[in-house]
N, C-alpha and C positions, 0 to 999 in steps of 0.2 A: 794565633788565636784558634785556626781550626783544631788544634789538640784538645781544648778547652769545648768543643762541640760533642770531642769524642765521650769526653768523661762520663756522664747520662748511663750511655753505652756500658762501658768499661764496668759500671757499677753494675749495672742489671746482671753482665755477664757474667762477673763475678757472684753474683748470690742463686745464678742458675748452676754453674760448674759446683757449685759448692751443695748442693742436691745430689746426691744419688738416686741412679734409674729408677731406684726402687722404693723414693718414700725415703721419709726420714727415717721411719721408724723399722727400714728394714733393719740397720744394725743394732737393737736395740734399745738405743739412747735416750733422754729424758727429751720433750714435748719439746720443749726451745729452751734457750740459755741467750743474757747477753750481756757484755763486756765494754766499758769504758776504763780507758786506759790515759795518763799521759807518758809521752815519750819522747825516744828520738830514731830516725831511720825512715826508710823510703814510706815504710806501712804509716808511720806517724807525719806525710808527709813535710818531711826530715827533721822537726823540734814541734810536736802538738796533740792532736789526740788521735785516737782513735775508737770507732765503734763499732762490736762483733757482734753476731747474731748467728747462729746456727742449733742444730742438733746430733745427738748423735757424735761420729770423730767428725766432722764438716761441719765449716761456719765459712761465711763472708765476710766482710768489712770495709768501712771504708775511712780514710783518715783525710784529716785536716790539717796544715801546716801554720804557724802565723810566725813570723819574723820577717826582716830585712822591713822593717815599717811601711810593710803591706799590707793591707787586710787578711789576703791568702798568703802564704808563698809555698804552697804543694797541696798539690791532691790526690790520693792514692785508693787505691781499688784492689780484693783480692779474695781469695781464697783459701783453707787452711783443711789441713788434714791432721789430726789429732791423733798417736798411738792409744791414749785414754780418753775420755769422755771428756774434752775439752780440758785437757792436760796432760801431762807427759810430753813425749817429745813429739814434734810439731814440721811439718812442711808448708813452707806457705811458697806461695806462688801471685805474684802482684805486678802491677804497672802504676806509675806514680807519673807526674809531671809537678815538676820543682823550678822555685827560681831561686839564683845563688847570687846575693851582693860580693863583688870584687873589691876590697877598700882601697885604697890609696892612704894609709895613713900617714906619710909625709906628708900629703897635702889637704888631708882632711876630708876628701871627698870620694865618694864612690867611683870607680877607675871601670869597671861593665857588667854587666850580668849574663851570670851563664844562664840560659834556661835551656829545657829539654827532658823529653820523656825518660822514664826508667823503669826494665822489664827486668825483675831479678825473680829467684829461685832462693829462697832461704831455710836452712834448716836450725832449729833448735830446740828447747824446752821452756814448757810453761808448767809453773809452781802454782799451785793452788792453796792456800790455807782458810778456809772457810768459804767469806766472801772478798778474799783478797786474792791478788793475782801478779804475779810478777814474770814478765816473759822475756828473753835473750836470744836471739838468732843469727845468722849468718852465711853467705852466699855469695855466689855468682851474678854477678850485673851483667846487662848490657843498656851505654848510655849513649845518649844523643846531644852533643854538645851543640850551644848556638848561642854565640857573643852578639851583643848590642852594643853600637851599631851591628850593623849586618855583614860579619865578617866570615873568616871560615865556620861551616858545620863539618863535626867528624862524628863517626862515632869510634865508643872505645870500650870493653871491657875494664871494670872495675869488680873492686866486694862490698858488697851490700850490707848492711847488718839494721839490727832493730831491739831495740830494751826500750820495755817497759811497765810501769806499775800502775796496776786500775782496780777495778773492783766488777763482780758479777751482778746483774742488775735481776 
């Protein structure tokens, strides 16, 4: 649960990195812009939504996960760098903590859950068409695995990826 302490944090950090030194309006981009999206991947902590805010090629965000009949099951924080005005192609840079149901479907029942943080690095493009949006990424992870019970933790390089479609608010 101390991960869940961090998130607060995580968030804040994310919408300070997502500033430049210099004001939004050094690079000359529009006052603010922001983005609701559904999707899937770490940014939409891994099947949910997510919501953007920035100006300028810089925005932060922060996403929502709901599955495995949890209320939550991810929460994700991050930052973005936009080649155009919040579109084009896109770097994002985020940390997520997710939980993962394991089925057992022979027996019908849940078999453990992964959970664990997730710091990945993803690149892609976001499409813009008026006030619509549809965005596709892809990267390098690194993940922190931890079964319930309390069994082995490792961690492990994975790829990250993130699609999806919202609209500009």
């Amino acid at each position: 649960m101390r991960s869940l302490r961090i998130a607060p944090a995580a968030l804040l950090a994310s919408f300070l990195a997502a500033a430049p030194a210099g004001g939004f309006q050094a690079d000359g981009g529009p006052d603010f812009r922001g983005k609701l999206s559904l999707g899937a991947g770490s940014a939409h902590g891994l099947v949910g939504l997510n919501a953007e805010g920035g100006r300028g090629h810089w925005a932060g965000y922060l996403g929502l996960g709901f599955g495995n009949g949890l209320p939550v099951s991810g929460v994700a924080a991050g930052a973005r760098w936009f080649g155009g005005l919040g579109d084009g192609p896109m770097l994002s840079l985020g940390l997520a903590y997710v939980v993962i149901e394991n089925q057992d479907w022979l027996r019908g029942a849940i078999a453990d859950w992964n959970t664990g943080p997730v710091a990945s690095a993803r690149f892609g493009w976001r499409l813009r068409l008026g006030w619509f949006t549809a965005e596709v990424g892809a990267g390098p992870a690194l993940v922190r695995r931890q079964s319930t019970p309390a069994a082995a933790t490792r961690w492990a390089a994975s790829i990250d990826f993130d699609v999806g479609l919202g609209f500009e608010l």
